[in-house]
Each structure stands twice: as C-alpha cells, then as structure tokens.
N, C-alpha and C positions, 0 to 999 in steps of 0.2 A: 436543427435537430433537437427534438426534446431531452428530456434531461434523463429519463426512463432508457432511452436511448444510448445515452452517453456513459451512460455507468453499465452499463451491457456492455459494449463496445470495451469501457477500459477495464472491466470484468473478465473480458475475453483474450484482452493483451496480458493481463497480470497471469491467470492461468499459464498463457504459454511461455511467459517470459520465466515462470517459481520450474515448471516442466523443464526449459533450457536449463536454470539452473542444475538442476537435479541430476540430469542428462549428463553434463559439465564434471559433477562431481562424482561421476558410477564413472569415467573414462579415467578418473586423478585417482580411483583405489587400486591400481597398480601399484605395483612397490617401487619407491622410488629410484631415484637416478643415485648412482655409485657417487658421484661429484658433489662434494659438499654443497658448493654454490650454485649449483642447480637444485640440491636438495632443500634450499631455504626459498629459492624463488618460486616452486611447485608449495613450499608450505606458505608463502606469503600469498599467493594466488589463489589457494583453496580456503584461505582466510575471507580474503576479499568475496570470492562467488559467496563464502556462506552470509558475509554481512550482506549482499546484497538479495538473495534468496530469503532472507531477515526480512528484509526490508519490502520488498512482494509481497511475502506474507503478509504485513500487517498492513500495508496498503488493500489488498484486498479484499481485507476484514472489514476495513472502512466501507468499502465501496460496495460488500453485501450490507453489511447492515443500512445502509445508505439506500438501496435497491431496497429492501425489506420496507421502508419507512414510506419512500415512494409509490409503491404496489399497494402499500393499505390505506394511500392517502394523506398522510401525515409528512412527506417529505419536502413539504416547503416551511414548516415550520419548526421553531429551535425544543430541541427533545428535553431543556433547561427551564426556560422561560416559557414557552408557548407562542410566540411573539414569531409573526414573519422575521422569514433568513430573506438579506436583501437578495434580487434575483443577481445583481453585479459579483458577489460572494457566490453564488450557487456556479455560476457562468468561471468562477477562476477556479474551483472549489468543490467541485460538480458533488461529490460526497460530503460534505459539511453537512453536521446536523445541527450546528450550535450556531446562534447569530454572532456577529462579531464579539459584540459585549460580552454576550457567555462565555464564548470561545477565550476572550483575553482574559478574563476573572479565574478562569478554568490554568491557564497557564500562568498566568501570577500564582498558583498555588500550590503547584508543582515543585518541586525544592530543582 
C-alpha cells in the first residue's frame, strides 16, 4: 500500500475515533450520579476521553500535514534538512516529515 494511501486510511480512523470521542463526552453532560464515588469515577473518565480526544487531535494534525507534503510531492523528504526520510522511518512512521537526525536534534531541544 502506498504511503498517500496509509495516511488516508489513518486520517480516516483518527476522524472517527476524535467523533467517538466527542460522541462519548455529549452522553457524560448529564448531571452526575448522587454517589460520591461514582461521582469521581465519571470525573476521572471524562478526564481520560478528553486526554485521549487530545491526543487524536494532534495526531491528526500530523497526519494532514504529512498528506499535504505528500500530494505536492515533497513527502519523502525531511521539511529540516532536505535530505531523504529513510523509507524504514516512513514505513513505522507513515507521517514523519523529519529524518531521524532532524527528528532527534528537534527533541533534544525541547526542555
């Protein structure tokens, strides 16, 4: 499967996975349970969905602009250096725009 391919496909899972989210948490705006300790496990649950709705999001962000870089031709190449992204990175990695080296320079700098 091409890689234009692959990032469609997990473009099209992250949509419907941030959607369940969302879904998930319009069912939790009821008012809650009378029970204290069911009142902390619906607020620790609705933590968790939003960290992971979090988390979609920004994964998907990747994976458009990853898609964007691919459709104009540029998405085998590090959007840092210029330098081919090895295709064994692309293959685990499928949205990486940065070669390894970029990529690890970029997160040693990150605090």
């Amino acid at each position: 499967m091409d890689r234009q391919r692959i990032l469609e496909s997990l473009r099209d899972e992250l949509i419907e996975r941030a959607d369940r989210y969302k879904a998930h948490k319009a069912r939790l705006e009821q008012p809650l349970d009378r029970d204290m300790e069911d009142q902390a496990i619906e607020l620790e649950n609705e933590d968790v969905i939003d960290a992971l709705e979090q988390e979609a999001e920004e994964e998907l962000h990747k994976v458009m602009h990853a898609l964007a870089r691919v459709e104009s031709g540029e998405g085998d190449v590090c959007e840092r250096c210029g330098e081919p992204i090895d295709p064994r990175r692309l293959e685990a990695l499928p949205y990486a725009v940065l070669c390894l080296e970029c990529a690890d320079a970029k997160a040693r700098q990150q605090p």
